[in-house]
C-alpha positions in Angstrom: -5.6 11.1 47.0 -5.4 11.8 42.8 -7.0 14.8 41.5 -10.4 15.6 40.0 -12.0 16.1 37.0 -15.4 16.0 35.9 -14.5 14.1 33.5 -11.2 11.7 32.6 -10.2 10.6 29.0 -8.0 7.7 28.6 -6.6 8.3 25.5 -5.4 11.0 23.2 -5.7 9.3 20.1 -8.1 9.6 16.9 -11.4 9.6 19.1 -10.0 10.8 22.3 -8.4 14.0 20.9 -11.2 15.2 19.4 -13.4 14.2 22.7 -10.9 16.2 25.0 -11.3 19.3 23.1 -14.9 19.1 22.8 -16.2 18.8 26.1 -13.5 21.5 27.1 -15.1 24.3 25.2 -17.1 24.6 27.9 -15.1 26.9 30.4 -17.1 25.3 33.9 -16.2 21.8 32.8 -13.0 20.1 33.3 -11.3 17.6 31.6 -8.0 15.7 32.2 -7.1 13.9 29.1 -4.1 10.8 29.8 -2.4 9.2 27.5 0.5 6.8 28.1 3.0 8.4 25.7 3.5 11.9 25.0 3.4 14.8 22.0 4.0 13.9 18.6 8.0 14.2 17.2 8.4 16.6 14.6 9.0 14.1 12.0 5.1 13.3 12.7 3.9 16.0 10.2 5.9 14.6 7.2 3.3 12.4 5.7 6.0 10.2 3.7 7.9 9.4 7.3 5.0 7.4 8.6 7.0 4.0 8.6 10.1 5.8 10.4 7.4 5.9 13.7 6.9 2.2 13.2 8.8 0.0 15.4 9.7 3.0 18.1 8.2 2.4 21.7 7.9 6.1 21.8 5.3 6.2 18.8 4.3 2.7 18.5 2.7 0.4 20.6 5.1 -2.6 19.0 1.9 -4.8 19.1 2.2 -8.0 16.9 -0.5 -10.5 16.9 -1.1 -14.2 16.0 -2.9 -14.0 12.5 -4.7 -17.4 13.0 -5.2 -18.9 9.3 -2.6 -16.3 7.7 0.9 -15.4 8.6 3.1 -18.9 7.7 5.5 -16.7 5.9 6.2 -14.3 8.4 8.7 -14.5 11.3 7.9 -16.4 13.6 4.5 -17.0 12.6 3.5 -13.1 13.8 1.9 -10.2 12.5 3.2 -6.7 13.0 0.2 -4.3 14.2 1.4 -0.9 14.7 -0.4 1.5 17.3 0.0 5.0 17.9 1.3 5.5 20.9 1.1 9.4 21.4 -1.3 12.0 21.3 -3.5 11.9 18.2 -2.8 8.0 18.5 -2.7 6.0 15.1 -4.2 9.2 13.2 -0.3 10.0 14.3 1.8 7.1 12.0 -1.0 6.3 9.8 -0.5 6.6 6.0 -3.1 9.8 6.1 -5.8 7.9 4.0 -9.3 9.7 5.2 -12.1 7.2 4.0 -15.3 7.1 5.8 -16.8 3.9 4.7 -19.6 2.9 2.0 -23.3 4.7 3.4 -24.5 1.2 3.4 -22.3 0.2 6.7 -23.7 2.5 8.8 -27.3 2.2 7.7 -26.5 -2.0 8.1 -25.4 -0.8 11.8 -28.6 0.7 12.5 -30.8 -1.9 11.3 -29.1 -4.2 13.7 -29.5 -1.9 16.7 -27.5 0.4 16.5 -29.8 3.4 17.0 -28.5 6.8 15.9 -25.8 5.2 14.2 -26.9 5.8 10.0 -25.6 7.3 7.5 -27.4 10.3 7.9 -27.2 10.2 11.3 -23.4 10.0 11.3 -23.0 12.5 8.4 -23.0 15.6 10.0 -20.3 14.4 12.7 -17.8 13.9 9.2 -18.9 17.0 8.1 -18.3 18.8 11.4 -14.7 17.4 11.7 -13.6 18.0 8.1 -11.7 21.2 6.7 -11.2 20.0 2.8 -9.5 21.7 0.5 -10.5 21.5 -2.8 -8.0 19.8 -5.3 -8.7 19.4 -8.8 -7.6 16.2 -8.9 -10.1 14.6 -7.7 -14.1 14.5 -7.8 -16.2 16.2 -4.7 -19.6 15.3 -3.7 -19.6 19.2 -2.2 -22.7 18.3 -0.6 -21.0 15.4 1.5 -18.1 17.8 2.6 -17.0 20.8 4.7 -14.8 22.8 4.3 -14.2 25.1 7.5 -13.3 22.0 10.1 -10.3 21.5 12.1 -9.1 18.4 10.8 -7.1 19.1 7.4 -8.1 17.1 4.5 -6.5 17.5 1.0 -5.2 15.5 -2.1 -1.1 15.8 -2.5 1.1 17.8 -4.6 2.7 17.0 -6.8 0.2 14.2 -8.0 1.9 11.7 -8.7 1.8 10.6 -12.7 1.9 7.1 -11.2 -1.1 7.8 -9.2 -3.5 8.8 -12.0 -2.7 6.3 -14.0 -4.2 3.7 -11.5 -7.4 5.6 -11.8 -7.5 5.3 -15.6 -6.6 1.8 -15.6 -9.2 1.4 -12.8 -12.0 2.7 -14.5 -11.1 1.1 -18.3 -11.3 -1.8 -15.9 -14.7 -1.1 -15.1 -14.6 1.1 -11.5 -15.6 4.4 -12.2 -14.2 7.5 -11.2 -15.9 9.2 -8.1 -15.8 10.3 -4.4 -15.4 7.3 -2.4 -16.8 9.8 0.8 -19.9 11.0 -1.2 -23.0 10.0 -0.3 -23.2 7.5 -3.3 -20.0 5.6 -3.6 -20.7 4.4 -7.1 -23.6 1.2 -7.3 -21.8 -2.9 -7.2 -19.4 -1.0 -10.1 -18.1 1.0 -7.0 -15.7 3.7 -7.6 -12.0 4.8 -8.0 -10.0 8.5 -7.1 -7.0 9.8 -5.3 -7.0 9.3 -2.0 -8.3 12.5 0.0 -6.0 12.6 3.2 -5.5 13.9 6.5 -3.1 17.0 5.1 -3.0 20.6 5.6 -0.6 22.0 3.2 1.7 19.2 3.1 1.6 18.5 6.5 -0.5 15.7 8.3 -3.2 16.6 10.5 -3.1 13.8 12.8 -6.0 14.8 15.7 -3.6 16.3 17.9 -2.3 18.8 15.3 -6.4 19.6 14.5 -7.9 19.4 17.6 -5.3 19.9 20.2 -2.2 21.7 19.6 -1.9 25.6 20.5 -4.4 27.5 22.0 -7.0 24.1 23.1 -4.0 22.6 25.2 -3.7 25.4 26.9 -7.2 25.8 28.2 -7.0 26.3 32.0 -10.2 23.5 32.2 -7.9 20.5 29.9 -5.3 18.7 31.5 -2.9 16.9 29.4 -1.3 13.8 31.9 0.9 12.4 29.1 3.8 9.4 29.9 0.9 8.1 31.8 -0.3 4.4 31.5 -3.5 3.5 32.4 -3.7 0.6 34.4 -7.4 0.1 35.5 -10.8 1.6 36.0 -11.5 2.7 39.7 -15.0 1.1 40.2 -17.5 1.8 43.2 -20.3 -0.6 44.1 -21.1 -4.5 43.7 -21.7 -6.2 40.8 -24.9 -5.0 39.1 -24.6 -1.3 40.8 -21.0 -0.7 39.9 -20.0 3.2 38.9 -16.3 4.4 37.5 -14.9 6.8 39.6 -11.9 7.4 37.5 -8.6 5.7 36.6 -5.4 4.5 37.9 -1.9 4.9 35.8 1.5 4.0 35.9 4.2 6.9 35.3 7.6 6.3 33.4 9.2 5.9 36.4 6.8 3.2 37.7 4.7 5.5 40.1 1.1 4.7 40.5 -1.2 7.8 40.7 -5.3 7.9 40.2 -7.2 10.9 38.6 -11.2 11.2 39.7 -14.1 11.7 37.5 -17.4 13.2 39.1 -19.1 12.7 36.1 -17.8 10.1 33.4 -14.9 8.0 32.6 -14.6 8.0 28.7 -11.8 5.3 27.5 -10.7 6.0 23.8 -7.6 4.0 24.2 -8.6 2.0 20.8 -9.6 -1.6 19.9 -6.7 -3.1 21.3 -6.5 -1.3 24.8 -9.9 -0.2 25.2 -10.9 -4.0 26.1 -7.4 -4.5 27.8 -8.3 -1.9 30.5 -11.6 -3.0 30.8 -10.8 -6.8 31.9 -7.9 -5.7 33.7 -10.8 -3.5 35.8 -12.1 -6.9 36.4 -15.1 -6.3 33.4 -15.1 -9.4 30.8 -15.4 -12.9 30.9 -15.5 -14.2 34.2 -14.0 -17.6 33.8 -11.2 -15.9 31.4 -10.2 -13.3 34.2 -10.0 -15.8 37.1 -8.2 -17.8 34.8 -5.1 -15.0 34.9 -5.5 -13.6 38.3 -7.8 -11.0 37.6 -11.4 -10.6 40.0 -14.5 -10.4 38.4 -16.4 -7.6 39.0 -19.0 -7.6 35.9 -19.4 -10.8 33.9 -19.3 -9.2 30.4 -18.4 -12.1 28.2 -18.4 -10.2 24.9 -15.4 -8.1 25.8 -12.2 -7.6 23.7 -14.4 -10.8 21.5 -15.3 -10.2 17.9 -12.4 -8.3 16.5 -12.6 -7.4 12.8 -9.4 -5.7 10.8 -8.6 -6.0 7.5 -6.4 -8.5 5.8 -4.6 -7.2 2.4 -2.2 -9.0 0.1 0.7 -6.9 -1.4 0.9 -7.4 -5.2 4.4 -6.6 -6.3 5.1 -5.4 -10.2 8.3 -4.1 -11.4 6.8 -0.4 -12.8 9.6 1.6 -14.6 8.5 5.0 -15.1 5.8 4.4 -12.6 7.4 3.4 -9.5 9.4 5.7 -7.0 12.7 4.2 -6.5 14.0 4.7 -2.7 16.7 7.0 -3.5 13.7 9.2 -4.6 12.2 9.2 -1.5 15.3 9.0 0.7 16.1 12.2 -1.1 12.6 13.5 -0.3 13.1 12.9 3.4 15.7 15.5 3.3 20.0 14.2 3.7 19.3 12.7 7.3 17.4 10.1 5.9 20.2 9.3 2.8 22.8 8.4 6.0 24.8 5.3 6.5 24.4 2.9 7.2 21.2 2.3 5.0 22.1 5.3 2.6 25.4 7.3 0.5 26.0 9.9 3.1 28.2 9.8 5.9 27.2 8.8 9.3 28.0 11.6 10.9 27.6 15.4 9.5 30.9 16.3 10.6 32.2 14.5 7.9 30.7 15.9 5.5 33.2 18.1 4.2 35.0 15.2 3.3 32.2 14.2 0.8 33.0 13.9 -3.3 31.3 15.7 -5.4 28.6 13.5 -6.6 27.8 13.3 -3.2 27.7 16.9 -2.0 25.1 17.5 -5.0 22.9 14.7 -4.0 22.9 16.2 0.0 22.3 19.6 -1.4 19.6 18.3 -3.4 17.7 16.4 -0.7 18.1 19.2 1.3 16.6 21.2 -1.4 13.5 19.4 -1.2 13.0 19.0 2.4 12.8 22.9 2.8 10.7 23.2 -0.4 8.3 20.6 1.4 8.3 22.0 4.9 7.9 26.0 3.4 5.1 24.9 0.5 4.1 21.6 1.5 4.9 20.7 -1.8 6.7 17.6 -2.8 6.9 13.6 -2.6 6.8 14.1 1.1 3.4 15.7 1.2 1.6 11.9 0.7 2.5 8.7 2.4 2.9 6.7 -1.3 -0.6 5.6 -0.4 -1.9 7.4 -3.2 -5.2 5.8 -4.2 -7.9 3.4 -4.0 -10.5 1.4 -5.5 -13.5 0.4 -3.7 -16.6 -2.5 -5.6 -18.9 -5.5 -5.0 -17.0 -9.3 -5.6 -20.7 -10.1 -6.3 -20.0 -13.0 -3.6 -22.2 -11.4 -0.3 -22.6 -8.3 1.6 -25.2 -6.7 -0.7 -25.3 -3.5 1.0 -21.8 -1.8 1.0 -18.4 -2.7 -0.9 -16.6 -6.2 -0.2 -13.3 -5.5 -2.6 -10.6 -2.4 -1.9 -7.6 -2.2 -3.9 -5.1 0.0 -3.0 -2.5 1.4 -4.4 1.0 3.0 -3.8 3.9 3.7 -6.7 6.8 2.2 -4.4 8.2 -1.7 -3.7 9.9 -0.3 -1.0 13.2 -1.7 0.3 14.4 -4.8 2.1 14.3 -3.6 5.2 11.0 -2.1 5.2 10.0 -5.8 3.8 12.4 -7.8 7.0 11.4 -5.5 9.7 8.2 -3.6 8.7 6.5 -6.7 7.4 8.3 -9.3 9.2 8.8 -10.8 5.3 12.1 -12.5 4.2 13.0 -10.9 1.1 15.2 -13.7 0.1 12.6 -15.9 0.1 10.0 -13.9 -1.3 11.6 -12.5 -4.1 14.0 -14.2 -6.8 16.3 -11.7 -7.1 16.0 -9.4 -3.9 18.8 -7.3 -4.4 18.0 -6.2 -8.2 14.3 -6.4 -7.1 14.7 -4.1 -3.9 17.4 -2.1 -5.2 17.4 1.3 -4.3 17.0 2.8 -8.1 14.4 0.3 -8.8 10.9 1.2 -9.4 8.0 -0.7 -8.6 4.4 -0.8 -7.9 2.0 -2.2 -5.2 -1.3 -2.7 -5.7 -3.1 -3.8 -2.0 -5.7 -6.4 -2.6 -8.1 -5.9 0.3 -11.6 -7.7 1.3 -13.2 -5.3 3.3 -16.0 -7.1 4.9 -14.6 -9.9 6.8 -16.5 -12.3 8.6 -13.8 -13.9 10.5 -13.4 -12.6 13.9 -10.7 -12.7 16.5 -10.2 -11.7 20.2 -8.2 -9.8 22.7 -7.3 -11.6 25.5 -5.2 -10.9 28.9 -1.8 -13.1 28.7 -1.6 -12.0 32.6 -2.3 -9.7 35.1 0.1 -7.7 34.6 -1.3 -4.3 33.9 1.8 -3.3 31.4 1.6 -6.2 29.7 1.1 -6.3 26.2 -2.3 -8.5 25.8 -2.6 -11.1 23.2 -4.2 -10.6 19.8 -5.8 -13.0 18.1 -7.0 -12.1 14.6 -8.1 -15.5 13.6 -8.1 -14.3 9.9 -9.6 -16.4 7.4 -11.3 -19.2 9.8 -14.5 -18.1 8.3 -14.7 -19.9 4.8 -17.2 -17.4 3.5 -14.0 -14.9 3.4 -11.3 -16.9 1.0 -13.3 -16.8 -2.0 -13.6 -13.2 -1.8 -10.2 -12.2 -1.2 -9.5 -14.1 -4.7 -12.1 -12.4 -6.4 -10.4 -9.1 -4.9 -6.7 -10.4 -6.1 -8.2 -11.2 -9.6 -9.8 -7.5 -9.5 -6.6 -6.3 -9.3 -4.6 -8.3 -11.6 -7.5 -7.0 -14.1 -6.6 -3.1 -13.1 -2.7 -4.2 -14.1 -4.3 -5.5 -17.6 -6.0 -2.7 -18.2 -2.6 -0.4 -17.9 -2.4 2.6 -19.8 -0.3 0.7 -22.7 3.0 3.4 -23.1 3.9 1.3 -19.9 5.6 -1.4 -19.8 4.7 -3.2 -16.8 6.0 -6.3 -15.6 4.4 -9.4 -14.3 3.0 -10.3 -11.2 6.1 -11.2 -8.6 5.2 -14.1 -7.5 8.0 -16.2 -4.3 9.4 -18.7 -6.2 8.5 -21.3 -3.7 5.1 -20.5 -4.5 5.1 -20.4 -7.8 6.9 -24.0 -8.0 4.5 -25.7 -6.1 1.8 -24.6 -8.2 3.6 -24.6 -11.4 3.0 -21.2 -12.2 5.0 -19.4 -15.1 6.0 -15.6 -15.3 3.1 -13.9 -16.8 0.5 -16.7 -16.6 -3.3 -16.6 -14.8 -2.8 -17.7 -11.3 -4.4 -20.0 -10.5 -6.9 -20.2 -7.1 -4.9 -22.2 -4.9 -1.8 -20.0 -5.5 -3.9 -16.9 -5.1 -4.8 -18.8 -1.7 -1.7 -20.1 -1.0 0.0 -16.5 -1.2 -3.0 -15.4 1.0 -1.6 -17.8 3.7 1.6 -17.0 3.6 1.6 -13.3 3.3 -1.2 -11.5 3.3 -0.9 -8.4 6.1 -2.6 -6.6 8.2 -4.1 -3.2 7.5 -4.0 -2.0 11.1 -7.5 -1.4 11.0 -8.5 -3.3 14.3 -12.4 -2.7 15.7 -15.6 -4.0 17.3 -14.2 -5.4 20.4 -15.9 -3.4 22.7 -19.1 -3.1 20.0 -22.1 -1.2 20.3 -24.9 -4.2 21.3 -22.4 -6.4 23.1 -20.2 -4.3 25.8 -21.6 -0.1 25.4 -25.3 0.7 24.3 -25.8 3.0 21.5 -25.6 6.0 23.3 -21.8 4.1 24.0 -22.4 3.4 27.7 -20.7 0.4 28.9 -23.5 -1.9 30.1 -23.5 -3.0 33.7 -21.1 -0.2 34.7 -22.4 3.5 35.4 -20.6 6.9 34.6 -18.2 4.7 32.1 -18.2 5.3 28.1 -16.3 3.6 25.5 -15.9 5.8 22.1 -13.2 4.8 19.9 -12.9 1.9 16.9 -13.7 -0.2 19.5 -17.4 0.1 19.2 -18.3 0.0 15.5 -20.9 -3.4 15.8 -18.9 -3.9 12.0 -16.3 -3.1 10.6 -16.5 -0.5 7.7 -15.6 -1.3 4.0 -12.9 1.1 3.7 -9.8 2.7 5.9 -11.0 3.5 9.8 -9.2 6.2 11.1 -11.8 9.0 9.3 -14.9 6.9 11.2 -12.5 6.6 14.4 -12.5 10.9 14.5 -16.5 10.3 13.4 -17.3 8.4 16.8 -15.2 10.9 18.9 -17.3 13.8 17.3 -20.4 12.3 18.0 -19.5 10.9 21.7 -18.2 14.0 22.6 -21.9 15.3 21.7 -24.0 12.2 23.4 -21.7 12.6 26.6 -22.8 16.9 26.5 -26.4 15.9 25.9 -26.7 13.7 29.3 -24.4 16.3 31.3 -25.2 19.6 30.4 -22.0 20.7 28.7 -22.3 23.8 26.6 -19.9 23.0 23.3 -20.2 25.3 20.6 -21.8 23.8 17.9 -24.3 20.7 18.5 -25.2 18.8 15.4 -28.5 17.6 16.7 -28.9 20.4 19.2 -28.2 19.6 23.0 -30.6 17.7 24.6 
């Protein structure tokens, strides 16, 4: 029979988190919340451990995707796309970088149809969200922020010497210093900080730590159905009159149950699974569902189509004095992370009494640290190594936002995080991987990043198998409009190296020596274009910053009400008509805020603070 709810959220991620607790302020309204894995691990709130939920079915999706025109260095020809897969969703094993995107993106979304979607229209929902906490590290358009909302937001500490020195060689390159989340990011010359990030004292606040955890779970009127996979949409009516009644899931241990909705079905289940339940519900294109096995119930050809993410190639400089060496942030991690087999320490704790000397100081040490981090929330821990940005204008398109990020973090990191993280073959991309990747060394990235794309890719069923992963197609770099700009972006970067605070002696651009022969590039040299292209083929990676698939115009309205289907919202990254020039997960929380207040306008809900007052 299933239970029911007035309404169901499939999801508990950056969107549906904040949604959930929302619309269960009201006491007479309840809401069952499902999400197919289950509460975050403790290691979750250590900002640095983000990578360690990579690559574990009980955090991570273990998406990988076909990267079209990129990706012929990787294995097997795939890209890895992590996805959170617990509640607070990718906000959960992101690297904590809260951006909100250049003014100009949303203003571009209005113009286009998007109504109600603006910068000043979507201002108030960041502001709502946000509890900062002012750093002096950084520069604050006050007027752009709050600082009494749930969702942490703060600068690390220590700051990282590293760190600032990016900024300084950023802005003698030309990018001044600024807020990148003010309401003026900076002109074409753009602008440069330390990243703001989604931390409370050192610890992340993914959007189940802001929005969930504690007293909201335990409302009587919220129902957290966790281990539970969502399968399909339960749909009433014939084509052109159909309405969701609720959803379908699979548990762990393969049991089907449904949940009812009297009033809406919401799906925040992100850019990949958003569109994979709706054509699974028989809602995409018709010919592309029959073709797999699946009934059409609502021709909607524009489905799971026009994906955007970002596409970033990792610029590798051997940094001494600048870089964090892995030993440092093994040791940071506390001694369980300094273990064999990839670290000093035994295997097992027991043996530790066993340990010499040299090794007893370096476990006390590390331990040392982790308590000083989880008591303060101070320490290399409290930021993900993601440390800053820089956002401009290649001066090649997109006149009305940012087309160039470059990011930066003070590690290389190590050759596993290179083999398995990136699905990169350190032997082949480095000349000397184990001097290059050695634990003591110290290197830097800097992330070149065009962040207006204008390729597009799709989401697809590969069956009708409703646990089955679906297939991505990113298609980067088919559209030729994009190329040139990543080179301008690359070159951008190469000029922020140049323009180095000088007592540093940093190295030259590594560059895989198969590359560099082909092209007859020599250490230290200008690149030239078709190596900068070349490297972009081979190894550029994704950002994980996947949208538009289910976007505002094509599948939902503005008011995000899929069209053709009644009672059935889509609010998550899905629906952005474009991709913003920046990180997504601070816009991802943005569209929960305001959907939570769109679906209280057209039902009566009560919440306790409307932004635009309830309709």
């Amino acid at each position: 029979m299933g239970r029911d709810f007035d309404f169901v959220v499939v999801g508990g991620g950056s969107a549906g988190a904040v949604i959930a607790a929302r619309l269960s302020e009201d006491p007479t309204c309840t809401v069952a919340l499902v999400e197919a894995g289950d509460r975050p691990p403790a290691v979750e709130l250590m900002p640095l451990a983000c990578e360690a939920m990579f690559l574990n079915p009980e955090t991570d999706w273990m998406y990988t995707a076909d990267p079209g025109n990129a990706g012929r260095g990787l294995a097997g020809g795939r890209m890895m796309v992590p996805r959170g897969r617990m509640l607070g969703g990718s906000s959960g094993i992101n690297y904590v970088a809260y951006v909100r995107g250049h003014p100009g993106d949303f203003d571009a979304w209005a113009a286009a149809g998007a109504t109600g979607w603006s910068y000043e229209d979507v201002l108030p929902y960041f502001r709502k969200s946000e509890g900062l906490t002012a750093s002096g590290a950084i520069i604050v358009d006050e007027a752009a922020h709050n600082t009494e909302g749930p969702l942490g937001v703060g600068v690390r500490s220590p700051v990282l010497r590293g760190s600032e020195e990016f900024v300084e060689a950023a802005v003698a390159a030309g990018i001044p210093a600024g807020d990148y989340n003010g309401r003026d990011r900076g002109g074409d010359a753009g602008v440069v900080s330390l990243f703001q990030t989604t931390t409370r004292a050192g610890k992340r606040s993914s959007t189940y730590r802001a929005f969930l955890e504690g007293d909201v779970e335990a409302r009587p009127n919220l129902e957290l159905i966790v281990g539970a996979q969502v399968t399909r949409v339960i749909l009433d009516g014939e084509p052109g009159e159909l309405t969701a009644r609720g959803v379908e899931y699979q548990t762990p241990s393969g049991e089907t149950s449904v949940v009812h909705a009297a009033r809406e079905v919401v799906l925040c289940a992100g850019a990949v699974g958003s569109p994979q339940i709706l054509l699974l519900s028989g809602l995409g294109p018709k010919r592309e569902l029959e073709a797999v096995g699946v009934r059409c119930q609502l021709d909607s050809p524009e489905v799971g189509k026009h994906l955007k993410d970002h596409l970033e190639v990792l610029l590798v400089f051997p940094a001494p004095g600048v870089g964090v060496s892995m030993t440092e942030v093994g040791i940071a991690m506390g001694a369980d992370a300094l273990r064999a087999p990839a670290g000093p320490l035994p295997a097992d704790p027991a043996d530790d009494v066993a340990m010499p000397a040299d090794l007893r100081a370096l476990k006390d040490e590390a331990d040392r640290r982790l308590s000083e981090w989880a008591t303060t929330g101070v320490g290399l821990a409290s930021g993900s190594l993601y440390d800053a940005s820089a956002w401009f204008s290649t001066g090649l398109g997109d006149p009305h936002t940012h087309d160039g990020q470059i990011g930066f973090a003070p590690c290389g990191d190590g050759a596993e995080g290179w083999r398995e993280g990136l699905r990169i073959d350190p032997d082949r991309y480095f000349d000397d991987p184990v001097t290059r990747l050695a634990p003591d060394a110290e290197n830097m990235l800097l992330l070149a990043n065009p962040v207006q794309p204008h390729s597009e890719g799709e989401i697809v069923l590969a069956g009708a198998g409703p646990l089955e992963h679906p297939e991505i197609r990113m298609n980067y770099l088919s559209d030729p409009r994009d190329m040139p700009v990543m080179i301008a972006v690359v070159r951008r970067a190469l000029d922020v190296v140049a323009s180095w605070p000088p007592h540093r002696c940093i190295g030259p651009l590594l560059v895989p020596p198969f590359l560099a022969a082909r092209h007859g590039h020599i250490d230290g040299e200008r690149p030239s274009d078709g190596l900068l292209e070349d490297f972009a083929r081979h190894y550029a990676t994704s950002v994980y910053h996947l949208t538009s698939t289910c976007r505002i115009g094509s599948v939902v309205d503005p008011r995000l009400r899929m069209i053709g289907v009644a009672n059935l919202r889509v609010a998550d990254a899905s629906i952005m008509p474009n991709i913003v020039s920046g990180n997504t997960n601070a816009v991802a929380i943005m569209i929960g805020e305001k959907a939570a207040e769109l679906i209280a306008a057209d039902h009566g809900v009560r919440l306790r603070e409307f932004v635009t007052g309830p309709r």
